[in-house]
PDB file of N, CA, C, O and CB in Angstrom:
ATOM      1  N   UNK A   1      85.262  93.544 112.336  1.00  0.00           N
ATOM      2  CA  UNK A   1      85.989  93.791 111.110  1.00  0.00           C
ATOM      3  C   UNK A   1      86.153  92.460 110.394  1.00  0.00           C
ATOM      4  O   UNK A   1      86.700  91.497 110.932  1.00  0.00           O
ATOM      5  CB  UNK A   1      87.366  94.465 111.387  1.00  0.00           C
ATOM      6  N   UNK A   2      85.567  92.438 108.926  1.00  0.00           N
ATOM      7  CA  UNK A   2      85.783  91.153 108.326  1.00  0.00           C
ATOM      8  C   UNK A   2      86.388  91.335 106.895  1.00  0.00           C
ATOM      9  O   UNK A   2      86.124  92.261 106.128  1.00  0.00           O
ATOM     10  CB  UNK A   2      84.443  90.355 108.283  1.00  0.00           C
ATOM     11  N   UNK A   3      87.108  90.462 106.703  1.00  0.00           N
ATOM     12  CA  UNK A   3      87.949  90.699 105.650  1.00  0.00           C
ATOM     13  C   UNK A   3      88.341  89.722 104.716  1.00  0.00           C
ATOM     14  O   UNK A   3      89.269  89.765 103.908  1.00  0.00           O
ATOM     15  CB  UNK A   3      88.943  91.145 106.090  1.00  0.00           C
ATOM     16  N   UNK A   4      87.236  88.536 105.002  1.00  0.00           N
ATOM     17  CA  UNK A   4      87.744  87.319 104.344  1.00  0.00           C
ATOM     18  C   UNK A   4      89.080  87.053 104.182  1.00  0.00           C
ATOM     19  O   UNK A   4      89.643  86.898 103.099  1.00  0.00           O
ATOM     20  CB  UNK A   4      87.298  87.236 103.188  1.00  0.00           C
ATOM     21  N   UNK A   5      89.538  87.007 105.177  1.00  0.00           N
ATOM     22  CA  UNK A   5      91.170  86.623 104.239  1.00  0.00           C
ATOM     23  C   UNK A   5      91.525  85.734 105.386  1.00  0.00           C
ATOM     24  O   UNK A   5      91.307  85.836 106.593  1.00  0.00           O
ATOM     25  CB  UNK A   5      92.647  88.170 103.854  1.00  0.00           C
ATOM     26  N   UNK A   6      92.238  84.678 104.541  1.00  0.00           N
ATOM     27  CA  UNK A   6      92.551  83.549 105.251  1.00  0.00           C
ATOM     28  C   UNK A   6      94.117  84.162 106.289  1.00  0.00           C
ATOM     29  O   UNK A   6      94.827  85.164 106.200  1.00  0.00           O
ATOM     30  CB  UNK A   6      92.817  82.117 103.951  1.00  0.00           C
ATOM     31  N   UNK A   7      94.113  82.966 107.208  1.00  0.00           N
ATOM     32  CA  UNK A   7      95.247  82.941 108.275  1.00  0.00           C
ATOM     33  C   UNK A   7      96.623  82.957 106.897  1.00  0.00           C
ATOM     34  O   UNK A   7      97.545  83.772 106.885  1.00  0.00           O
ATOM     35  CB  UNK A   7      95.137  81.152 109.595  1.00  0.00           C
ATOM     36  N   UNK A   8      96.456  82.063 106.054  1.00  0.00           N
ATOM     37  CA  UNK A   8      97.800  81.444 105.198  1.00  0.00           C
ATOM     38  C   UNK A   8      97.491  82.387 104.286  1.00  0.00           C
ATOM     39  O   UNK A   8      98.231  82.123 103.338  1.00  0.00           O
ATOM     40  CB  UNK A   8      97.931  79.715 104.578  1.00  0.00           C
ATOM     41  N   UNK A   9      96.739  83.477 103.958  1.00  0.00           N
ATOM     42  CA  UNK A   9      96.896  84.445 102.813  1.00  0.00           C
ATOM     43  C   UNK A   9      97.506  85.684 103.390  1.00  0.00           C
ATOM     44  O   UNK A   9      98.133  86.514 102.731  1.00  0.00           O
ATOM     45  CB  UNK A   9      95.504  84.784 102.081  1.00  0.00           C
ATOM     46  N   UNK A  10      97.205  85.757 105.027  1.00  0.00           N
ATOM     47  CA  UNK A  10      98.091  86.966 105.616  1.00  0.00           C
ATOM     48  C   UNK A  10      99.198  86.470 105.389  1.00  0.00           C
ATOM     49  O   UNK A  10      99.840  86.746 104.376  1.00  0.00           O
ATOM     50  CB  UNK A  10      97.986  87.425 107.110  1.00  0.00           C
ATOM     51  N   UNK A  11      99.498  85.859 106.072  1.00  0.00           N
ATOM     52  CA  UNK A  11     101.061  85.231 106.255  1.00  0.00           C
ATOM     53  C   UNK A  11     101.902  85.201 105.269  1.00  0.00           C
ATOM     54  O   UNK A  11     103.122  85.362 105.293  1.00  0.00           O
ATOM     55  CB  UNK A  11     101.130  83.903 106.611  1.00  0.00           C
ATOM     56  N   UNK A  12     101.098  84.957 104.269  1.00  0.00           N
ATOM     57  CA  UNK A  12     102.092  84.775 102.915  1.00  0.00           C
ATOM     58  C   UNK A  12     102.477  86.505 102.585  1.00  0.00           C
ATOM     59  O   UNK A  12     103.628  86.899 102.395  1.00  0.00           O
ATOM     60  CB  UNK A  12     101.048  83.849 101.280  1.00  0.00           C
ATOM     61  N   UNK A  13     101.268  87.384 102.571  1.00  0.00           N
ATOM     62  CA  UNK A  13     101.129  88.310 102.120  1.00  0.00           C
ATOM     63  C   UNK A  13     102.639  89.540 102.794  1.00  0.00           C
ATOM     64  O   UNK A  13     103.235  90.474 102.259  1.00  0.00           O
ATOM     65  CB  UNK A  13      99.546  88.514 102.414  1.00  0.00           C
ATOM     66  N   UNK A  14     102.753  88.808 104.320  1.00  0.00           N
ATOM     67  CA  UNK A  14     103.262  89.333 104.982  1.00  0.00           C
ATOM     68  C   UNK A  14     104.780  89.018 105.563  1.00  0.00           C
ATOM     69  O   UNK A  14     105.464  89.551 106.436  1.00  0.00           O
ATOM     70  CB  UNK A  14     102.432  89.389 105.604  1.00  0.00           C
ATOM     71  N   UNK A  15     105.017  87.716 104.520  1.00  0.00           N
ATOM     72  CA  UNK A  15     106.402  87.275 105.306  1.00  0.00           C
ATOM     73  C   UNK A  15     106.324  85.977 105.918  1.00  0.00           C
ATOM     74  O   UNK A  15     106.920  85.012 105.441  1.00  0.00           O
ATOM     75  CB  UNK A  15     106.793  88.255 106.489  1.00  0.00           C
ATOM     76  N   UNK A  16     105.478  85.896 107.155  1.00  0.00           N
ATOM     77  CA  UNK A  16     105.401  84.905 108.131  1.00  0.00           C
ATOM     78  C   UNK A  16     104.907  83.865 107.362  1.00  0.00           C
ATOM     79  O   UNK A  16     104.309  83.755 106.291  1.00  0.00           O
ATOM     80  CB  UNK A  16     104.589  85.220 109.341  1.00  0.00           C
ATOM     81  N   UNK A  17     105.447  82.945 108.451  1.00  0.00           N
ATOM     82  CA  UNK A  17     104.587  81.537 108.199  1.00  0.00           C
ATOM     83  C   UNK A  17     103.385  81.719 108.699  1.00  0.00           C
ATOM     84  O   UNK A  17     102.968  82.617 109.430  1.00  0.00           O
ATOM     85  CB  UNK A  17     105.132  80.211 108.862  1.00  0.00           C
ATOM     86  N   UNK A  18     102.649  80.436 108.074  1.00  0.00           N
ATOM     87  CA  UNK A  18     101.096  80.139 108.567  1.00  0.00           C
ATOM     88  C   UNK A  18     101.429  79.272 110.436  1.00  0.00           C
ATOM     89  O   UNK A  18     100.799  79.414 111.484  1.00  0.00           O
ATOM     90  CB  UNK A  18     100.110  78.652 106.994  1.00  0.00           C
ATOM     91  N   UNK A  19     102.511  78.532 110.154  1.00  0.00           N
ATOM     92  CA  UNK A  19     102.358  78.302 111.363  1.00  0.00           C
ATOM     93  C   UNK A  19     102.945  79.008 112.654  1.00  0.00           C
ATOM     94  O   UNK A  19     103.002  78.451 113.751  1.00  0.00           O
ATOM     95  CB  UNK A  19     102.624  77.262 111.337  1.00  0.00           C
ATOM     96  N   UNK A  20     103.399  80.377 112.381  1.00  0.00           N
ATOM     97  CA  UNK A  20     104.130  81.260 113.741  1.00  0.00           C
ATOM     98  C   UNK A  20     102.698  81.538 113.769  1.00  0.00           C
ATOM     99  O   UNK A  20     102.072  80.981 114.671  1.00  0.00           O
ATOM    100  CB  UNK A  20     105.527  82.757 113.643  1.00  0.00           C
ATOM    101  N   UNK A  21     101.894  82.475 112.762  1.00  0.00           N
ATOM    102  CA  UNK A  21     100.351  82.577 112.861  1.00  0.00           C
ATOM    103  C   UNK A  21      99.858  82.620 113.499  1.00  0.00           C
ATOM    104  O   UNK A  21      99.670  83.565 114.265  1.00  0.00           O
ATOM    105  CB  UNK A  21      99.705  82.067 112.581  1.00  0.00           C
ATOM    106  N   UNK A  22      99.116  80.930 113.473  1.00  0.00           N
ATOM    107  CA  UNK A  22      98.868  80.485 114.225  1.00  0.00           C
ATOM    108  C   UNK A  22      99.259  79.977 115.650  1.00  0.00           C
ATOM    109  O   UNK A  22      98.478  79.573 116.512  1.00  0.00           O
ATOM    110  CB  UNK A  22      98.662  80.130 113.706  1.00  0.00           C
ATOM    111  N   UNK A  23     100.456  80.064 115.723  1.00  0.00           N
ATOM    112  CA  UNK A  23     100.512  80.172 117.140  1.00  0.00           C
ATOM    113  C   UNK A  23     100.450  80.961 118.239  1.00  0.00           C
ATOM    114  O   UNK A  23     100.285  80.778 119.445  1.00  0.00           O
ATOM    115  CB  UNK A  23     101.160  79.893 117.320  1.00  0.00           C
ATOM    116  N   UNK A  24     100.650  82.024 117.414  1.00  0.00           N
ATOM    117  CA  UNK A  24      99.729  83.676 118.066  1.00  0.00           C
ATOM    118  C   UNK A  24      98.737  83.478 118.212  1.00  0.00           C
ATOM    119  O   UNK A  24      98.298  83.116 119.303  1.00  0.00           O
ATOM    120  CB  UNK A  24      99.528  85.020 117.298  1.00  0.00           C
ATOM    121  N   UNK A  25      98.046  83.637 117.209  1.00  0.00           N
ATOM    122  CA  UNK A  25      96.211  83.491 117.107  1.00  0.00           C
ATOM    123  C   UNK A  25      96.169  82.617 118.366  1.00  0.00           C
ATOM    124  O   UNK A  25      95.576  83.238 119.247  1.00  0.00           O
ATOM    125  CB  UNK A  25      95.350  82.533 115.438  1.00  0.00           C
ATOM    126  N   UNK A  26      96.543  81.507 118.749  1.00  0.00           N
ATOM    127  CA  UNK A  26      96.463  80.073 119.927  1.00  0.00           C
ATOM    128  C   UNK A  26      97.163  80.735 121.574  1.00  0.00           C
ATOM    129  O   UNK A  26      97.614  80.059 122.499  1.00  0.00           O
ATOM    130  CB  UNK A  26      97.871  78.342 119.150  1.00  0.00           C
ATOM    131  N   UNK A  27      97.090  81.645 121.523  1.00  0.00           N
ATOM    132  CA  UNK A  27      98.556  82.057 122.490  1.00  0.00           C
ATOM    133  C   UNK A  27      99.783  81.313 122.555  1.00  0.00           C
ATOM    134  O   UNK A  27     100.519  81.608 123.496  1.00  0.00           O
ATOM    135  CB  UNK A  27      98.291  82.057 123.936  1.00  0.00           C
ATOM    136  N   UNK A  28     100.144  80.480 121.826  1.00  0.00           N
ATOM    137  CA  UNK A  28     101.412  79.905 122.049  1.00  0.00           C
ATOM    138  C   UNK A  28     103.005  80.185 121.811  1.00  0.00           C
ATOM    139  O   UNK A  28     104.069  79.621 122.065  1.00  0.00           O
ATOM    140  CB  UNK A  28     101.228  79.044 121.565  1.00  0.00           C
ATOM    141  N   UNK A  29     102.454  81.644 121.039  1.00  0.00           N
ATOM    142  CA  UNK A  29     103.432  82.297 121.241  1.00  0.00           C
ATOM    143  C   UNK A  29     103.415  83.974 120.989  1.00  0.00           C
ATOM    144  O   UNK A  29     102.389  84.485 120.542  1.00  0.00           O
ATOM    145  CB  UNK A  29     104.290  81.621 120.530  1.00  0.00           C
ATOM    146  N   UNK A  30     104.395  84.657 121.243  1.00  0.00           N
ATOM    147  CA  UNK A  30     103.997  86.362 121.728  1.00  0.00           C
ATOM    148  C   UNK A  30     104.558  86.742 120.453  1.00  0.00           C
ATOM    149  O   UNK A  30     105.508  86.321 119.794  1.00  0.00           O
ATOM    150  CB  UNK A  30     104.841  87.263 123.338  1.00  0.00           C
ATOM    151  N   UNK A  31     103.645  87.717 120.282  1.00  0.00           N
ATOM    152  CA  UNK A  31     103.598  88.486 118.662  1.00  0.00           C
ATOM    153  C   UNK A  31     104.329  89.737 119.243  1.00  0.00           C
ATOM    154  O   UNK A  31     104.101  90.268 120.330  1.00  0.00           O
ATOM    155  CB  UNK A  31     101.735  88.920 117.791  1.00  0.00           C
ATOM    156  N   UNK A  32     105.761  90.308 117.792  1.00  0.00           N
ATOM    157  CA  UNK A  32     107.110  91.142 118.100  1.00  0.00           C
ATOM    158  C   UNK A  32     106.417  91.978 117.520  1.00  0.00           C
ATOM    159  O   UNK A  32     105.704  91.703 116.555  1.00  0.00           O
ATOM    160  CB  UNK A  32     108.684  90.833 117.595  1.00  0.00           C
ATOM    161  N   UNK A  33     106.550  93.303 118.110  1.00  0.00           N
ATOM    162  CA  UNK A  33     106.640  94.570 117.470  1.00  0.00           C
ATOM    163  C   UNK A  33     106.635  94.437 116.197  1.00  0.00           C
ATOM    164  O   UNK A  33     105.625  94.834 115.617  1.00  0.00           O
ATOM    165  CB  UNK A  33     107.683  95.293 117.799  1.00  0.00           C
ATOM    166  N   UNK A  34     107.936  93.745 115.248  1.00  0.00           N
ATOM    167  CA  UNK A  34     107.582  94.202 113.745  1.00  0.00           C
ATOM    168  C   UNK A  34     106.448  93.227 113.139  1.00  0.00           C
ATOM    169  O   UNK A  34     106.074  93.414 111.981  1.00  0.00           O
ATOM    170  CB  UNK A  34     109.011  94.121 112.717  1.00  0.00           C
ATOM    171  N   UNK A  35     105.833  92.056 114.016  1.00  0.00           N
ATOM    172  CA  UNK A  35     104.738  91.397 113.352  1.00  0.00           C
ATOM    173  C   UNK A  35     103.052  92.347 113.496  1.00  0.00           C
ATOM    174  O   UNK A  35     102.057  92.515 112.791  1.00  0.00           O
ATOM    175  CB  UNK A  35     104.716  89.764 114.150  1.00  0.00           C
ATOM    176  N   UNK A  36     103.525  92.752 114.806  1.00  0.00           N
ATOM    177  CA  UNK A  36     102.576  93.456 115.013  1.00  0.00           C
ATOM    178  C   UNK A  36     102.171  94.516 114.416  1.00  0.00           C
ATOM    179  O   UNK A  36     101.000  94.815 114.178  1.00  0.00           O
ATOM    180  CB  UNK A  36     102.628  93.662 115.873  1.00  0.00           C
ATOM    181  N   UNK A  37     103.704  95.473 114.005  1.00  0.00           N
ATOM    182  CA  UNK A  37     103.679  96.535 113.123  1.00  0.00           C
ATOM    183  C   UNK A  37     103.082  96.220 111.847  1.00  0.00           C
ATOM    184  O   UNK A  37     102.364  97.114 111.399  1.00  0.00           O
ATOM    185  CB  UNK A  37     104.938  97.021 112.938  1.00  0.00           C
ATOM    186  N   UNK A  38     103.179  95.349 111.265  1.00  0.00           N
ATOM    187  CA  UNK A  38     103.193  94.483 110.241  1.00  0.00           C
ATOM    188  C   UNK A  38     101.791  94.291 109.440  1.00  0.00           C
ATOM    189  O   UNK A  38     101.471  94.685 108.319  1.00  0.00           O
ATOM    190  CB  UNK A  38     103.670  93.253 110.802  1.00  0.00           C
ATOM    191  N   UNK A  39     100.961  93.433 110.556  1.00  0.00           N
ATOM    192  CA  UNK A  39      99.569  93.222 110.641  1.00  0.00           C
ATOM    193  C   UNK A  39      98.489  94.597 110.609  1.00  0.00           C
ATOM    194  O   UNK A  39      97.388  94.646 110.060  1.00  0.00           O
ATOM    195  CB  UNK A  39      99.427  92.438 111.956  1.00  0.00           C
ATOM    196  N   UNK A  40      99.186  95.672 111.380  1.00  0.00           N
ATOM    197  CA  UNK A  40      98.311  96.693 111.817  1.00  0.00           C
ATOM    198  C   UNK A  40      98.631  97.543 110.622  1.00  0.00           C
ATOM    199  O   UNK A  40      97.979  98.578 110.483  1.00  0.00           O
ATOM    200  CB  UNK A  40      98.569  97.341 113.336  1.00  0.00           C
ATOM    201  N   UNK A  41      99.649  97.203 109.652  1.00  0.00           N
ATOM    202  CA  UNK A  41      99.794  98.602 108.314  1.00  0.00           C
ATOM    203  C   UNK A  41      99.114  97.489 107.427  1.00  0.00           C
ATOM    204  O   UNK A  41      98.143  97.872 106.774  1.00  0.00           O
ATOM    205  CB  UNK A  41     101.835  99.392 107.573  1.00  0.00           C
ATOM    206  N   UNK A  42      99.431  96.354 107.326  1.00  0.00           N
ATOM    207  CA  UNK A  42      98.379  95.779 106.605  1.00  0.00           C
ATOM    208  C   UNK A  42      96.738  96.001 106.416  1.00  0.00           C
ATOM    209  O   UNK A  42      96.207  95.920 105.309  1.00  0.00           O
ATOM    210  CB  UNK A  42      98.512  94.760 106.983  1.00  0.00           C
ATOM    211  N   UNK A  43      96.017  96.286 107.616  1.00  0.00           N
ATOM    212  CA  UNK A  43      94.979  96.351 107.929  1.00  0.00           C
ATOM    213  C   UNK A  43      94.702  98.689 107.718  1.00  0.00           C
ATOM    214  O   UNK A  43      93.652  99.326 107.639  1.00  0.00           O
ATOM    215  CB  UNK A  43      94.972  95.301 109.624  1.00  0.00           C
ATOM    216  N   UNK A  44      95.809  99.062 107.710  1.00  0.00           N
ATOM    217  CA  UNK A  44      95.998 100.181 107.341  1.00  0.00           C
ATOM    218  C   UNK A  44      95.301 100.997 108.834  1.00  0.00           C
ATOM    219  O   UNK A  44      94.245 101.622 108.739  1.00  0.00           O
ATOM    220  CB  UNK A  44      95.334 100.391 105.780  1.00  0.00           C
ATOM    221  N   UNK A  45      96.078 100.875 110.216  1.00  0.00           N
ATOM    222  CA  UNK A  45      95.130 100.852 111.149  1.00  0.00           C
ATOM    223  C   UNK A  45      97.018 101.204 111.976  1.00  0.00           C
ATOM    224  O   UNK A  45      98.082 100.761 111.543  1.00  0.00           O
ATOM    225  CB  UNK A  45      93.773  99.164 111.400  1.00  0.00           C
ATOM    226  N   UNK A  46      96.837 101.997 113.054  1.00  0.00           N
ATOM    227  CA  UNK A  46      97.986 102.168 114.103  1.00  0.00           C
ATOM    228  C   UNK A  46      98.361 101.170 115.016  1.00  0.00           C
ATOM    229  O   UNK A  46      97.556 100.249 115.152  1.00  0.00           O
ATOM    230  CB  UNK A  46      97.735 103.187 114.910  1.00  0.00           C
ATOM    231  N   UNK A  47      99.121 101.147 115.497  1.00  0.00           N
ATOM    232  CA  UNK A  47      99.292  99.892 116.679  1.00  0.00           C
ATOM    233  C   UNK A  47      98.313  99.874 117.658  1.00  0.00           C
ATOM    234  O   UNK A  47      97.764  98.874 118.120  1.00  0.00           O
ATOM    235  CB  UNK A  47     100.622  99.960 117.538  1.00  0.00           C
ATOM    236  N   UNK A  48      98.099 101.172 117.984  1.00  0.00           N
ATOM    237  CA  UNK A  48      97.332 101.728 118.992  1.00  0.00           C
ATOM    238  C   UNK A  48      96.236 101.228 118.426  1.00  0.00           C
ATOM    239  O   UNK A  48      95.913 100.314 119.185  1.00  0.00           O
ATOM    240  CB  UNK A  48      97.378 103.210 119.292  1.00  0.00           C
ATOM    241  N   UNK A  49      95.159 101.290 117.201  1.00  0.00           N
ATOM    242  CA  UNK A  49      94.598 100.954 116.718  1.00  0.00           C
ATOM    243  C   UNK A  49      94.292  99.316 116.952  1.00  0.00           C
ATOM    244  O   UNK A  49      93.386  98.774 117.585  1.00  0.00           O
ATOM    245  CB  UNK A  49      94.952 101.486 115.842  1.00  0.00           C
ATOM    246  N   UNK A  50      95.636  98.635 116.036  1.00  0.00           N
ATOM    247  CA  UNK A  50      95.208  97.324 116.376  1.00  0.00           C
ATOM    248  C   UNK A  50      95.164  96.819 117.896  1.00  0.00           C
ATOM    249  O   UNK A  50      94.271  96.154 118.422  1.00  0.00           O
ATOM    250  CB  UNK A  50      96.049  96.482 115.654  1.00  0.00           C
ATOM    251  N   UNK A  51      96.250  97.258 118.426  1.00  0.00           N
ATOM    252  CA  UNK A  51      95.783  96.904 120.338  1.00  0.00           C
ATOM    253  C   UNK A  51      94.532  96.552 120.648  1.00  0.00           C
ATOM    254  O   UNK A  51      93.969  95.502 120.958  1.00  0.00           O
ATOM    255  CB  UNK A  51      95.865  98.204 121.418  1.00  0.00           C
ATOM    256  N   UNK A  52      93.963  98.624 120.362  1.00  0.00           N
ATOM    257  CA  UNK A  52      92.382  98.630 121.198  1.00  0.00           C
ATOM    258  C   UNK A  52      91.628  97.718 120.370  1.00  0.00           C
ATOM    259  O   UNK A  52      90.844  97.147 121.128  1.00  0.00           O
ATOM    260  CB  UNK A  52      91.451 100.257 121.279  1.00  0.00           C
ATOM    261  N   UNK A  53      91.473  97.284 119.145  1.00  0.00           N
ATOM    262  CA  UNK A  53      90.470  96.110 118.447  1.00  0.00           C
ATOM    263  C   UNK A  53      90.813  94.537 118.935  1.00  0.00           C
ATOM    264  O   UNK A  53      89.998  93.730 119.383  1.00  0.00           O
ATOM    265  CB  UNK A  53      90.688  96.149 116.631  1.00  0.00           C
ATOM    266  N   UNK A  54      92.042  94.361 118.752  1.00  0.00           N
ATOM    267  CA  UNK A  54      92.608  93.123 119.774  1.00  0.00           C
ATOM    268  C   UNK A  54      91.946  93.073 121.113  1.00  0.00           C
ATOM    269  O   UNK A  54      91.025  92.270 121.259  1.00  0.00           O
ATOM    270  CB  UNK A  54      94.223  93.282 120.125  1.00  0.00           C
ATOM    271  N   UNK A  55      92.386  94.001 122.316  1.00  0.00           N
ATOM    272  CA  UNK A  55      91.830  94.047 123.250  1.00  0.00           C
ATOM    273  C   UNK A  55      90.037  93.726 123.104  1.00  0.00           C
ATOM    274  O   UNK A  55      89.471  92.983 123.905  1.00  0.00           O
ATOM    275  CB  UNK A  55      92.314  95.271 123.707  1.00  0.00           C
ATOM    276  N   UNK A  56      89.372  94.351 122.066  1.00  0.00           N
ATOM    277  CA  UNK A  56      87.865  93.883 122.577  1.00  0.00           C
ATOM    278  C   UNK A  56      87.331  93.216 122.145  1.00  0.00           C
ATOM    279  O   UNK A  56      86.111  93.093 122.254  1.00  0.00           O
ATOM    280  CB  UNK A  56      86.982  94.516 122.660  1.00  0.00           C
ATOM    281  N   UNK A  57      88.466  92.193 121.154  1.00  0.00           N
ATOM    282  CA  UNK A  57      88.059  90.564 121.142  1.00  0.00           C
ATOM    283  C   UNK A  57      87.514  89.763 122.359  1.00  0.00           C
ATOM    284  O   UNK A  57      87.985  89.952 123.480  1.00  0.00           O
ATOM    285  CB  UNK A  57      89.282  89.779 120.805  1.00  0.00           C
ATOM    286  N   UNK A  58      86.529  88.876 122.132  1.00  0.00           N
ATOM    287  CA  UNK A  58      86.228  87.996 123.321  1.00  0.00           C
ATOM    288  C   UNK A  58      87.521  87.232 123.780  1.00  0.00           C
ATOM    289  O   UNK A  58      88.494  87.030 123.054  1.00  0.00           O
ATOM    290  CB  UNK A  58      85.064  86.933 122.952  1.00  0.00           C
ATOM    291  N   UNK A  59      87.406  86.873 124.965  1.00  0.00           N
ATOM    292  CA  UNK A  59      88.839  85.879 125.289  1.00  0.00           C
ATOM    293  C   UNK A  59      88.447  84.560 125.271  1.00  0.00           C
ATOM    294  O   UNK A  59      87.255  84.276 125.387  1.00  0.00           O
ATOM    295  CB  UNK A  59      89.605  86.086 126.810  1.00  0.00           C
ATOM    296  N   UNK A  60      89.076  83.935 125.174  1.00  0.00           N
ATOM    297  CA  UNK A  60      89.129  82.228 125.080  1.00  0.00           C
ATOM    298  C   UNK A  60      89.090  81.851 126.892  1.00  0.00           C
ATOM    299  O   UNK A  60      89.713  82.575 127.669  1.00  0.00           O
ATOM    300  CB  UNK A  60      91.003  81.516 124.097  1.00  0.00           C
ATOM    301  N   UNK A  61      88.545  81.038 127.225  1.00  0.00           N
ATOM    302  CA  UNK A  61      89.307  80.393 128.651  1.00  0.00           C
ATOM    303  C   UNK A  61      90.232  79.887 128.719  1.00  0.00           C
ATOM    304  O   UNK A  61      90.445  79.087 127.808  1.00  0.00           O
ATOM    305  CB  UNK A  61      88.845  79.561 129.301  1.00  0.00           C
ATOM    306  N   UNK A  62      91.380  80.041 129.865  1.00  0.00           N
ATOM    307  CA  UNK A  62      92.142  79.503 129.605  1.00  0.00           C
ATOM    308  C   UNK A  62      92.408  77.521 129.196  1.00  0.00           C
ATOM    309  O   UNK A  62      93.485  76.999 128.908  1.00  0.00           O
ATOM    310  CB  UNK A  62      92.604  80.127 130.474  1.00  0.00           C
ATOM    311  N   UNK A  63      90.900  76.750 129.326  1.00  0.00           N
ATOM    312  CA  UNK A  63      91.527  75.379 128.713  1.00  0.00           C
ATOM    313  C   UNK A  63      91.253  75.084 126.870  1.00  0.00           C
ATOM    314  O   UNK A  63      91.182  74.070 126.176  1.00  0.00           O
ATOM    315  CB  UNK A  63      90.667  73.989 129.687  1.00  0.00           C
ATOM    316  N   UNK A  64      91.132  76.992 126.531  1.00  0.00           N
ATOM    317  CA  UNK A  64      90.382  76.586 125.549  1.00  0.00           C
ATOM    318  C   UNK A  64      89.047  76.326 124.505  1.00  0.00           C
ATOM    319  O   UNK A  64      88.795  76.032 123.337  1.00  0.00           O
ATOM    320  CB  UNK A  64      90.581  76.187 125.757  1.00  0.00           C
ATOM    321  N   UNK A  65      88.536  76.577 125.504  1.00  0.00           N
ATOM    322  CA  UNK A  65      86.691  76.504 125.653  1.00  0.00           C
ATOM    323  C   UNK A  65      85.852  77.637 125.687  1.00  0.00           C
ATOM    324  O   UNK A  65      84.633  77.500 125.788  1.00  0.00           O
ATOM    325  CB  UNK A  65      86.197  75.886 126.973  1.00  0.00           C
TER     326      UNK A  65
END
């Protein structure tokens, strides 16, 4: 799913900062129910929805790499 849209054009679009954002996107920190709710009506898609597309993202290793 591509959507051109920047990290700092959600965020704005949506409330959040660019940098809580990104610290999701990084795992550095755990995304709440209403961000999550948030993102997934944005994208016009269920939680359940965004989960299972989340879930079959590739994963990062954990150093990063």
């Amino acid at each position: 799913m591509s959507h051109d849209l920047s990290q700092a054009t959600l965020a704005a679009t949506l409330g959040y900062s660019n940098y809580y954002l990104g610290k999701i996107e990084r795992g550095h920190a755990n995304i709440t129910c209403d961000v999550m709710s948030a993102i997934s009506s944005y994208f016009q898609m269920s939680i359940g929805q965004f989960w299972t597309f989340a879930e079959a993202l590739p994963r990062k290793s954990p150093s990063g790499r």
